[in-house]
C-alpha positions as CSV (number, residue, x, y, z in Angstrom):
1,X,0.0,0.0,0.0
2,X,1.1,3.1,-1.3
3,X,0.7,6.2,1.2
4,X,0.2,9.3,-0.4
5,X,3.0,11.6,-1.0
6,X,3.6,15.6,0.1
7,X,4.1,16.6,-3.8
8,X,3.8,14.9,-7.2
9,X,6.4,15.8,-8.9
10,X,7.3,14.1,-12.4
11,X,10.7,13.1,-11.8
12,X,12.9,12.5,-8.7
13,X,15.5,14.8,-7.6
14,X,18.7,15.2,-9.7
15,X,22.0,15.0,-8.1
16,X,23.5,17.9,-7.5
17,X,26.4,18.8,-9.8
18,X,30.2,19.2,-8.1
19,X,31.9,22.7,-7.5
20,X,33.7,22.0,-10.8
21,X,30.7,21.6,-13.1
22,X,31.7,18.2,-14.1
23,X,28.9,15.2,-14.3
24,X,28.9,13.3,-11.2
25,X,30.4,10.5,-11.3
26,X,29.1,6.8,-11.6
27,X,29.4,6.1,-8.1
28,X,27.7,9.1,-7.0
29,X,25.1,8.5,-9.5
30,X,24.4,4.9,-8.6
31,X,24.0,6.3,-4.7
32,X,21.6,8.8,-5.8
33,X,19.7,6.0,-7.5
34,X,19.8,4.0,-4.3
35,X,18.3,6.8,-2.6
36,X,15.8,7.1,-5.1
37,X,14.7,3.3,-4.7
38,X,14.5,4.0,-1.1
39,X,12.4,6.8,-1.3
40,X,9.8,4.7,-3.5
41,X,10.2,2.0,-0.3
42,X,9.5,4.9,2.4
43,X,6.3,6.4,0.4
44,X,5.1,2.2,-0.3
45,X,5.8,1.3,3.3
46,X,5.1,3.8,5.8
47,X,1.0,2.1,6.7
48,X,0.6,-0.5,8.5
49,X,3.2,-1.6,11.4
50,X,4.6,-4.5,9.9
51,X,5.2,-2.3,6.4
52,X,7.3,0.5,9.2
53,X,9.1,-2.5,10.5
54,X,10.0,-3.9,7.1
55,X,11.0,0.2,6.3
56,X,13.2,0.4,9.5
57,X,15.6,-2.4,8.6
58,X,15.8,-1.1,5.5
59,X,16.8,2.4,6.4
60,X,19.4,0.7,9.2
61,X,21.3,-0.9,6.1
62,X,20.9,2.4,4.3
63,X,22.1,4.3,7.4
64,X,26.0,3.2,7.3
65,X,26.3,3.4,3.1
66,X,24.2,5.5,0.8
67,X,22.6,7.9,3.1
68,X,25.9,8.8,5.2
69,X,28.3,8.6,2.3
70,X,26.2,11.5,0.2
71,X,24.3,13.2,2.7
72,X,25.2,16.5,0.8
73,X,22.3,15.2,-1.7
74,X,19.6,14.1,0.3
75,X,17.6,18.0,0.8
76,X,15.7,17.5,-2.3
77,X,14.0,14.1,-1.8
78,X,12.4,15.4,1.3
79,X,9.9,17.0,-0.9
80,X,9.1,13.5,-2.0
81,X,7.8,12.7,1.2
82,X,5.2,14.3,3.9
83,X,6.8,14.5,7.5
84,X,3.5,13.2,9.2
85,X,2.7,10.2,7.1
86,X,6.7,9.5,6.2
87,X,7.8,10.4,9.9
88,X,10.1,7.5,10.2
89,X,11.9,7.7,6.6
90,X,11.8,11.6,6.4
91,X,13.4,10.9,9.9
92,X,16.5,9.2,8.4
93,X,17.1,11.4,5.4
94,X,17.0,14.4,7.7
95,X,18.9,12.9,10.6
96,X,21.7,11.8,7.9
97,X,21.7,15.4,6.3
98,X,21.7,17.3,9.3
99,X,24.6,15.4,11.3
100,X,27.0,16.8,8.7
101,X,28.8,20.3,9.8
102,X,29.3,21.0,6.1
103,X,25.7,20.5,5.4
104,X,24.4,22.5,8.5
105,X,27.5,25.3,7.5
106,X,25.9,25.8,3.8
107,X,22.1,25.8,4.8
108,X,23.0,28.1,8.0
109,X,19.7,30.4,8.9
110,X,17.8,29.7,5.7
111,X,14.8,26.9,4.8
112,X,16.5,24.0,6.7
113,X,15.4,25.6,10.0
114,X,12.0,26.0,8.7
115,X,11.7,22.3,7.4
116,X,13.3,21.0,10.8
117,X,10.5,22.6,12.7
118,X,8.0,21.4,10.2
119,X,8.9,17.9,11.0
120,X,8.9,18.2,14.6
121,X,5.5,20.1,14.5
122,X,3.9,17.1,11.8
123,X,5.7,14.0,12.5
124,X,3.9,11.0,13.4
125,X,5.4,10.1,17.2
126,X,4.4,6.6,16.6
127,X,7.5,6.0,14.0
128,X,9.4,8.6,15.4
129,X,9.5,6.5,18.6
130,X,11.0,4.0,16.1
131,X,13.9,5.8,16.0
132,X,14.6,7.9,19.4
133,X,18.5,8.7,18.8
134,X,18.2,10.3,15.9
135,X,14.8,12.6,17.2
136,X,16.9,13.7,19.7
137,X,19.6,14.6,17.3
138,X,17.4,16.5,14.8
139,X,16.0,18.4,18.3
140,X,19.7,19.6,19.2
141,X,20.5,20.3,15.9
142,X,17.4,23.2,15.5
143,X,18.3,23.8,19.3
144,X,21.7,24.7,18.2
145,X,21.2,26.5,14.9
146,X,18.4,28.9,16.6
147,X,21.1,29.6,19.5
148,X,23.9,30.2,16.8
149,X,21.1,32.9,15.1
150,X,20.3,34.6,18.8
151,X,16.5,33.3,17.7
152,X,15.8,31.1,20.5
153,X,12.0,31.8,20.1
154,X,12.3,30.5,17.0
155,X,12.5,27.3,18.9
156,X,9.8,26.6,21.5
157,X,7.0,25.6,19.4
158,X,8.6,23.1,17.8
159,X,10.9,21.5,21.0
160,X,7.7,21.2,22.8
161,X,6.0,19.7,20.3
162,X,9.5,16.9,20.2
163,X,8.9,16.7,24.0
164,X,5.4,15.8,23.4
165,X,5.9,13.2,20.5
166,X,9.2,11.5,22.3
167,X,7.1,11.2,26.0
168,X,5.2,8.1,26.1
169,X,3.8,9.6,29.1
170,X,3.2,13.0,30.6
171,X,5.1,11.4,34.0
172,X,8.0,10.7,31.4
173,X,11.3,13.0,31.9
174,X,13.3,13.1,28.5
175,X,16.2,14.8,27.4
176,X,14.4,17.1,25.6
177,X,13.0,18.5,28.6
178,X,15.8,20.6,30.0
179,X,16.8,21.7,26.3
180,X,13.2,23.1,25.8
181,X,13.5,25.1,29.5
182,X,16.9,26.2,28.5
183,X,15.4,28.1,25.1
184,X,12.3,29.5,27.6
185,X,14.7,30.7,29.7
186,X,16.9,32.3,26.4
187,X,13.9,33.7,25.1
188,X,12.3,35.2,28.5
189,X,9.4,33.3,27.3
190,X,8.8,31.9,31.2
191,X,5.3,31.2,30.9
192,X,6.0,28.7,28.0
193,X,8.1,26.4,30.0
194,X,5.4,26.0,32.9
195,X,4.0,23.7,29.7
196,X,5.9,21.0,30.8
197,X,6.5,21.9,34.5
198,X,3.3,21.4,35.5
199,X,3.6,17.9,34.5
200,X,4.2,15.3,37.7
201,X,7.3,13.4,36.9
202,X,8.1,10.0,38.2
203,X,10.0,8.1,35.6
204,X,13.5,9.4,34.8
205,X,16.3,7.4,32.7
206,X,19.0,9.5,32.9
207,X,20.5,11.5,36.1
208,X,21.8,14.6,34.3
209,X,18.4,14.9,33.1
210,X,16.9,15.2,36.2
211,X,19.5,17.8,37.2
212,X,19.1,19.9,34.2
213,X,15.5,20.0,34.5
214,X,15.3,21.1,38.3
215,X,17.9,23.2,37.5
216,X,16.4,25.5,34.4
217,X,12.7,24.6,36.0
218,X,13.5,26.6,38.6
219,X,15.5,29.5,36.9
220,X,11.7,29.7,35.3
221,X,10.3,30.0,38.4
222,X,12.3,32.4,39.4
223,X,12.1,34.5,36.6
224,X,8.2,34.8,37.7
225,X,9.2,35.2,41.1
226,X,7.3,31.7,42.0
227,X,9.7,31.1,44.8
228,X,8.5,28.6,46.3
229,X,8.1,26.4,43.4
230,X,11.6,27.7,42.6
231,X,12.9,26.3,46.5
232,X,11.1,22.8,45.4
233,X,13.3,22.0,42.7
234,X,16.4,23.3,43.2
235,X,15.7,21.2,46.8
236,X,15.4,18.3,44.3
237,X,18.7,18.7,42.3
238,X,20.7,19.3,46.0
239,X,18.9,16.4,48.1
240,X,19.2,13.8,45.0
241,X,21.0,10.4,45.2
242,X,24.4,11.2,43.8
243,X,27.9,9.4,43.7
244,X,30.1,12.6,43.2
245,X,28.9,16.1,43.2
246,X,28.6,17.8,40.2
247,X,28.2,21.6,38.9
248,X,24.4,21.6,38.2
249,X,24.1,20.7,42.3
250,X,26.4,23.1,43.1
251,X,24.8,26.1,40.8
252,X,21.3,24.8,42.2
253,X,22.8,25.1,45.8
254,X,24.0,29.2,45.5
255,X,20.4,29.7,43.6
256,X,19.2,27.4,47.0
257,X,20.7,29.7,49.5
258,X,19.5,32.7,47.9
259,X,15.8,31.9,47.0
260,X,15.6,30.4,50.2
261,X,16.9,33.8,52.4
262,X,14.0,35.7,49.5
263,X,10.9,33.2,50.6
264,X,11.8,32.6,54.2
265,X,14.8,34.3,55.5
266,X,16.8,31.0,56.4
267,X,18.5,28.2,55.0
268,X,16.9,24.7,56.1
269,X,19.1,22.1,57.4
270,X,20.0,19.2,54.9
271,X,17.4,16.6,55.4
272,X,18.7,13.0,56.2
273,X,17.8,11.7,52.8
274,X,20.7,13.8,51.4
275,X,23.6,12.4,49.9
276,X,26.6,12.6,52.4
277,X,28.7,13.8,49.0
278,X,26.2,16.7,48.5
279,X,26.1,16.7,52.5
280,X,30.0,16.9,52.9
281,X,31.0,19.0,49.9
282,X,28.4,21.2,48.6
283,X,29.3,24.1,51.4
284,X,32.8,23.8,50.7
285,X,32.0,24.5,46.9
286,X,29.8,27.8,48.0
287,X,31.6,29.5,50.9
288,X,30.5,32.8,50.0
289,X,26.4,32.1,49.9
290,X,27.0,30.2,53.4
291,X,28.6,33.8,54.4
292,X,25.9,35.5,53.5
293,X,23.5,33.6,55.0
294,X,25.4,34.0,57.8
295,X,25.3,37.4,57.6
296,X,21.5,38.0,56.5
297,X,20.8,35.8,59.7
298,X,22.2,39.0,61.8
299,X,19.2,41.4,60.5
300,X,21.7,44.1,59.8
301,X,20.8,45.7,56.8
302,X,23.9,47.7,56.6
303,X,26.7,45.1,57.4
304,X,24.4,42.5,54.8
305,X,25.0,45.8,52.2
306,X,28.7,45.9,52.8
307,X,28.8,41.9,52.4
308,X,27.4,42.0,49.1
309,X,29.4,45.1,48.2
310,X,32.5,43.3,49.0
311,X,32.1,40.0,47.3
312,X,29.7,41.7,44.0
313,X,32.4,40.3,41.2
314,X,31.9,37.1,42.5
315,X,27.9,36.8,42.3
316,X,28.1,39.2,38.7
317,X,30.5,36.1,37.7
318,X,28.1,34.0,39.0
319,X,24.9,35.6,37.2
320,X,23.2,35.8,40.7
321,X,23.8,39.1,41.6
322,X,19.8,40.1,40.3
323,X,19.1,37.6,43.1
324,X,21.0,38.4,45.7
325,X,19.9,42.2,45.4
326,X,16.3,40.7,46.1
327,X,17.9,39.0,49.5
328,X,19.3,42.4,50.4
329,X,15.8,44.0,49.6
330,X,14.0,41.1,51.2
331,X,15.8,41.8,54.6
332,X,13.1,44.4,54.9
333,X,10.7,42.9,55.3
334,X,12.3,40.0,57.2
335,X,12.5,42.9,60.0
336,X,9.3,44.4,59.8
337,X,8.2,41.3,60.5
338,X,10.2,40.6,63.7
339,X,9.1,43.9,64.9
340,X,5.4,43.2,64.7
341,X,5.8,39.9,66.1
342,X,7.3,41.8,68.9
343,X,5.1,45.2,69.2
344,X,1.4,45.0,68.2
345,X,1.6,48.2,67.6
346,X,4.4,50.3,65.9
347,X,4.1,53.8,64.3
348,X,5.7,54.1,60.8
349,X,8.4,56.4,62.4
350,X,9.7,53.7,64.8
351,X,9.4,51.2,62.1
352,X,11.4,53.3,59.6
353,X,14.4,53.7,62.4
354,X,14.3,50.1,63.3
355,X,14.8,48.8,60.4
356,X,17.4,51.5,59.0
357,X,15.0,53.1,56.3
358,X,15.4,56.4,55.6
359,X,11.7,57.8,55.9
360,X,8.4,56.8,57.3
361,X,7.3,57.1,53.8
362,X,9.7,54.4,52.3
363,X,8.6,52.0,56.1
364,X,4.8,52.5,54.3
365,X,6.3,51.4,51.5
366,X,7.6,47.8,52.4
367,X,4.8,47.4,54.8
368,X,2.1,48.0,51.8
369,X,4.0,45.4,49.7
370,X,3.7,42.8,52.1
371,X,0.2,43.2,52.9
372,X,-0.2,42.7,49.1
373,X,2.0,40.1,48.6
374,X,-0.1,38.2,51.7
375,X,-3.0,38.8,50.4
376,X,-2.1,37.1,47.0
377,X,-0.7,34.8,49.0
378,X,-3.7,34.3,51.0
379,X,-2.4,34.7,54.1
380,X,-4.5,37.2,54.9
């Protein structure tokens, strides 16, 4: 059975002649014909699931010879075959074409990106599935290019779309996950990535996944000043099992410290179920935050200034300074808040020296934020 093809054109794809102008030569000629023959077997076989398992053992002995050796080649025949009802097929040809430098160097920003998100947008994730290697490489591939074009919008819809396709469940982490957070994040597109967020994981293959996900999940959190769904995965990536501590923990751990002195004005314990590695190293690795804390947990708003003063190259190079200036503003309120635990009543005057505010006016202020940011809460 013959599934329909995208076009209908009258004759197949010519090869493509060499810088020189010359024919091409036999060999190059009798690949193109092989690739011809298997573009009759992708548009014949792509129906039922013993045709796609016929088609995939045919493409695997294509892989290594025709489609490899004169990848250059390949681009046209794609319009020979419809991304959706050819998913697994179009899948090789583009995977083949795409995994060359040369290739990717030539077709740089033009319709290559457009015909990658196509795919990923159309394809069928039953035959996709087929193949999950070489999804994943066609998803880094537009990943990479949109990065190189400083277009990282360019690639949402169509990542979580692959993330969609690849999942064979919604409790499914794959490594697409953390790439598609990572454009969000690019992008300031925040919202986008609580797509897949929101999602209740339970089944993860790979540990680095599971560290880049908290990791860049978070950062989108914190970017809409969630904080406490921020705190619950960056709690993740620190408290997992580990062997031997690696950078994601440790960047999770400064973002820890600092999100955690934002939301609550302390830095919880390590709970038992901690790794001793994360547990015996991880403080080591971020002296400085564990000063600060230290610091913040004085309620001097002046020394706390001075601190972050002294040590602001180090959070710039660490791209946390934006947070850590949130810490320093939060330790406003932190002390408001011990005062009116204390007093019942306090005028705005004695509230404003207490806490070492200029004016009454700027003690309103802070207190008027945090009525509203209770009552949004609902704390109040």
């Amino acid at each position: 059975r013959k599934a329909a093809s995208r076009t209908a054109p009258d004759q197949t794809p010519e090869s493509e002649p060499s810088s020189k102008g010359k024919a091409p030569s036999a060999a190059a000629a009798a690949a193109m014909e092989s690739v011809e023959a298997l573009v009759a077997h992708i548009q014949g076989l792509s129906g039922s699931a013993d045709e796609l398992a016929q088609l995939h053992g045919l493409l695997k002995q294509a892989d290594g010879d025709a489609l490899r050796a004169h990848s250059a080649g390949l681009l046209p025949f794609l319009s020979h075959l419809h991304p959706g009802a050819h998913s697994l097929g179009y899948l090789y040809l583009l995977d083949s074409f795409v995994s060359s430098s040369a290739n990717l160097r030539a077709h740089a920003g033009g319709d290559l990106l457009v015909t990658v998100a196509d795919f990923l947008t159309s394809c069928s994730a039953d035959q996709i599935r087929m193949a999950p290697d070489k999804f994943l490489n066609v998803c880094r591939v537009l990943k990479n290019e949109v990065m190189q074009l400083n277009a990282p919008i360019r690639g949402i819809a169509p990542l979580r779309a692959a993330v969609r396709k690849i999942q064979t469940s919604s409790e499914q982490l794959t490594p697409l996950h953390a790439e598609y957070l990572m454009l969000c994040l690019l992008a300031k597109q925040y919202k986008a990535g609580l797509s897949v967020l929101e999602d209740d994981i339970f089944e993860v293959d790979q540990p680095k996944d599971l560290f880049l996900y908290c990791y860049y999940g978070a950062m989108i959190y914190i970017g809409l000043k969630k904080f406490r769904k921020a705190l619950e995965l960056l709690h993740n990536a620190v408290t997992a099992p580990m062997s031997s501590l690696n950078a994601i923990t440790v960047e999770a751990y400064k973002k820890y410290v600092l999100v955690s002195l934002i939301q609550s004005g302390q830095v919880p314990s390590f709970p038992k179920y901690t790794s001793s590695t994360a547990q015996r190293n991880l403080k080591n690795h971020t002296q400085i935050y564990v000063d600060l804390s230290t610091c913040y947990g004085t309620g001097s708003y002046s020394d706390l200034e001075t601190f972050i003063q002294s040590n602001a190259e180090a959070f710039q190079t660490d791209n946390n300074f934006g947070l850590v200036k949130q810490v320093l503003s939060s330790m406003y309120k932190r002390n408001i808040q011990r005062l009116t635990q204390t007093y019942l009543t306090l005028s705005l005057e004695d509230i404003a020296s207490s806490v070492q505010l200029n004016t009454p006016k700027e003690a309103e202020m802070h207190v008027l934020r945090m009525v509203g940011v209770c009552m949004q809460s609902g704390d109040l």
